[in-house]
C-alpha positions as CSV (number, residue, x, y, z in Angstrom):
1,X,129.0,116.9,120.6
2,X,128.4,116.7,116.7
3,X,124.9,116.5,115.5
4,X,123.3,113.5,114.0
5,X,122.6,114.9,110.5
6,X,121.8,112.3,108.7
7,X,119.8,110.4,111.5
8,X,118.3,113.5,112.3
9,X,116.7,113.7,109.0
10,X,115.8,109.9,108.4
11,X,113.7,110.8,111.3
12,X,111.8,113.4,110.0
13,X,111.1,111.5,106.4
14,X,110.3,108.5,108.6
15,X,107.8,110.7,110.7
16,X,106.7,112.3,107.2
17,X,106.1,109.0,105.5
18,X,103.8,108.1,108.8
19,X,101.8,111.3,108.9
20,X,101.4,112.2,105.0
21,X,100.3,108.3,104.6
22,X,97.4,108.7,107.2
23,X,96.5,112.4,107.0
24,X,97.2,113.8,103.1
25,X,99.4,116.2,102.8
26,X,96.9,119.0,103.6
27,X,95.9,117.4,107.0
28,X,99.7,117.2,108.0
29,X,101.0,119.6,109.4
30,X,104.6,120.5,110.0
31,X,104.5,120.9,114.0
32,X,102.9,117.0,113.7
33,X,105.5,115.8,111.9
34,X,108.3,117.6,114.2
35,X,106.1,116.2,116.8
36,X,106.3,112.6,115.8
37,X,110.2,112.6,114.7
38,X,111.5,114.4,118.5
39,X,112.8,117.0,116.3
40,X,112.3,120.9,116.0
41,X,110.2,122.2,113.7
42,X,113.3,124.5,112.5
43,X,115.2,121.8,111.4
44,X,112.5,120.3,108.7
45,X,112.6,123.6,107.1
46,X,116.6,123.7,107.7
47,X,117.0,120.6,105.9
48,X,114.2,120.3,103.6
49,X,112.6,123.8,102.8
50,X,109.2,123.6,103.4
51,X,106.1,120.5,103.2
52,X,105.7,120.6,99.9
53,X,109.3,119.7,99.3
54,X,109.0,117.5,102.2
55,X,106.3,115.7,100.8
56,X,107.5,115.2,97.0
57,X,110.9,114.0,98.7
58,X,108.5,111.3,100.7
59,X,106.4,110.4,97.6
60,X,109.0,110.2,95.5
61,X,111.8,108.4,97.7
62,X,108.7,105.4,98.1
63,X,108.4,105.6,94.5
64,X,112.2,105.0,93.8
65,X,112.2,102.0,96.5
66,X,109.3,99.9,95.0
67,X,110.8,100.6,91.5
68,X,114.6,99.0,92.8
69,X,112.4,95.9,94.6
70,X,110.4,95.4,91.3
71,X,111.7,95.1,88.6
72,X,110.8,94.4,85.2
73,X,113.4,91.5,84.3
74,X,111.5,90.6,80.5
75,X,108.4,91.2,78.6
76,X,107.5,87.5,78.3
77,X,104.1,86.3,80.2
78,X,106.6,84.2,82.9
79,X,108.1,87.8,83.4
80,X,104.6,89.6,83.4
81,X,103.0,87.4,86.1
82,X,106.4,87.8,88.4
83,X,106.5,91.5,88.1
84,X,102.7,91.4,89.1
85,X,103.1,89.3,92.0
86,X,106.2,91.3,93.3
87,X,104.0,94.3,92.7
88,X,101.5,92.8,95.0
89,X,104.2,92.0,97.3
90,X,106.0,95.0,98.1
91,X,102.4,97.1,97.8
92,X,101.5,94.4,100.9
93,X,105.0,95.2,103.0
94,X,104.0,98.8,102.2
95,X,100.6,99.8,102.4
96,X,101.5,103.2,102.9
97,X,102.6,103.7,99.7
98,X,98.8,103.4,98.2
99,X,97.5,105.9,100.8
100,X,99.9,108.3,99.6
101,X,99.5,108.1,96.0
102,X,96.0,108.2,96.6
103,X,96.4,111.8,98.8
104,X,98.2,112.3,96.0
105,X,95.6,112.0,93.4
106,X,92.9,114.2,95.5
107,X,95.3,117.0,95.3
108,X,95.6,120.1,92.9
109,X,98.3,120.4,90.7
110,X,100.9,118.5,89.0
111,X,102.4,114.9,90.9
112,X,105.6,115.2,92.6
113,X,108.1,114.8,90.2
114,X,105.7,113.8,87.5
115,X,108.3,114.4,84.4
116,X,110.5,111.8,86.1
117,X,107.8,109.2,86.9
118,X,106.4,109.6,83.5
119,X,109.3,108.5,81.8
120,X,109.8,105.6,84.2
121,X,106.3,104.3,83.0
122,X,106.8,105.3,79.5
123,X,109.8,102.9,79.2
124,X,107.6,100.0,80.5
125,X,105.0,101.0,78.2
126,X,107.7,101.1,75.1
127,X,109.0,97.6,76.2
128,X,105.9,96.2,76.3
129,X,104.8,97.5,73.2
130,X,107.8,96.1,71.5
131,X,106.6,92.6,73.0
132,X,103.5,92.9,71.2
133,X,105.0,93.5,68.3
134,X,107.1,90.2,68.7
135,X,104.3,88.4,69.4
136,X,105.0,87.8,73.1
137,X,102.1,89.5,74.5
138,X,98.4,90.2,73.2
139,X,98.8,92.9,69.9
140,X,94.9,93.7,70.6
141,X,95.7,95.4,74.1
142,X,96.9,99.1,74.6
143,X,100.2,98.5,76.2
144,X,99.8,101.9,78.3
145,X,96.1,100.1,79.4
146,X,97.9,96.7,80.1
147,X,100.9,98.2,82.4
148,X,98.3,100.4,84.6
149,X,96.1,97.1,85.2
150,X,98.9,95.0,86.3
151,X,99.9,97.7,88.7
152,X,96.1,97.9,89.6
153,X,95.8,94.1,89.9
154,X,98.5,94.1,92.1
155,X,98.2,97.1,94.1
156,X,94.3,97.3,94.5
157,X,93.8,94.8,97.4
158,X,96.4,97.0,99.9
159,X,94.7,99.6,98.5
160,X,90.7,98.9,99.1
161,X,91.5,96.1,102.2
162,X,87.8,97.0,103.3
163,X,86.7,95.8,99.7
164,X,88.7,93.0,99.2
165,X,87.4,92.0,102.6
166,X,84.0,92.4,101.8
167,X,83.7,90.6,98.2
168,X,85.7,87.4,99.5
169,X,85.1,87.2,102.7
170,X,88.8,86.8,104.0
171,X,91.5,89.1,105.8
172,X,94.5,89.6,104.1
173,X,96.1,88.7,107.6
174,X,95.5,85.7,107.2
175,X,98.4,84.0,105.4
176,X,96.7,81.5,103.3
177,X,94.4,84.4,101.8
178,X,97.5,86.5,100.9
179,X,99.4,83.6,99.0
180,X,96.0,82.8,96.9
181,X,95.7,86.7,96.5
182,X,98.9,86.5,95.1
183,X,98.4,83.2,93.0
184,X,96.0,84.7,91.8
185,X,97.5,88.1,90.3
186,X,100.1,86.3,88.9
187,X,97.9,84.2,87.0
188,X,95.6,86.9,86.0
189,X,98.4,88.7,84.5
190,X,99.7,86.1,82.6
191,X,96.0,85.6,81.2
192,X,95.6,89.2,80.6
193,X,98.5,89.7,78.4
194,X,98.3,86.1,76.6
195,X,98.4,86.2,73.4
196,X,95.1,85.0,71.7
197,X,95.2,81.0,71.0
198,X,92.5,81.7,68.3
């Protein structure tokens, strides 16, 4: 009987993405991840090396699907306040995502394919820069400050759920809360990057 390569190692990123997401990637271990996936400890290492490759595959494979759900179709404050709300909407569909870029940012070291992801951002930066410059968006704002807080605006309530909770006194369950939650990001970043009426 042939061996299910390629399912075989779906399971193992799958049981990755669940274990790095809840523990870090210092409290996962290899034999918990083997554990959760049904599959040998010998064949993570087989097919991926070692954790640390493990984990930058993980991190990085997330990283590649929210950036093919959301994209950045224009610079134009329409386009800013969709590419916040479907921000906010895949970071809802997948919390774990947050957790592990926060793991992320308590380790040593340099990110998991940082060069990569830094040019990614860069070219959002650039773009919205040149929109500035046209007098689409706000000239007075740091584009590299106005991309990271429409990822924040967006991302923040999956993030801090406890907070969010806390301060307005809703779930995010609750279906009504997560449309106005989203209402509201998109309007917020259309206000953000406005261009001043004055």
């Amino acid at each position: 009987m042939a061996w299910d390569t390629d399912g075989t190692q779906r399971r193992l990123r799958d049981a990755a993405l669940v274990e790095f997401a809840a523990r870090g990637f210092e409290g996962t271990t290899v034999s918990s991840i083997a554990a959760r996936s049904g599959v040998n400890k010998e064949r993570l290492y087989s097919y991926f090396g070692d954790k640390k490759s493990l984990w930058d595959l993980v991190l990085t494979t997330e990283l590649e699907h929210l950036a093919t759900a959301v994209e950045l179709a224009g610079v134009g404050l329409s386009d800013i306040g969709d590419f916040a709300g479907a921000t906010y909407d895949y970071h809802a569909a997948h919390p774990e995502l947050g957790r592990l870029l926060q793991w992320e940012g308590l380790q040593t070291g340099p990110p998991a394919h940082a060069a990569v992801r830094t040019t990614h951002y860069q070219e959002k930066v650039a773009r919205f820069a040149r929109a500035q410059r046209d007098g689409s968006l706000d000239p007075d704002i740091d584009p590299g400050h106005l991309v990271f807080a429409l990822i924040a605006l967006a991302a923040w309530w999956q993030t801090v759920p406890q907070l969010a909770e806390m301060i307005t006194g809703a779930n995010q369950d609750h279906q009504q809360e997560r449309a106005a939650r989203r209402r509201f990001v998109v309007e917020a970043a259309r206000r953000i990057a406005a261009p001043s009426r004055a």
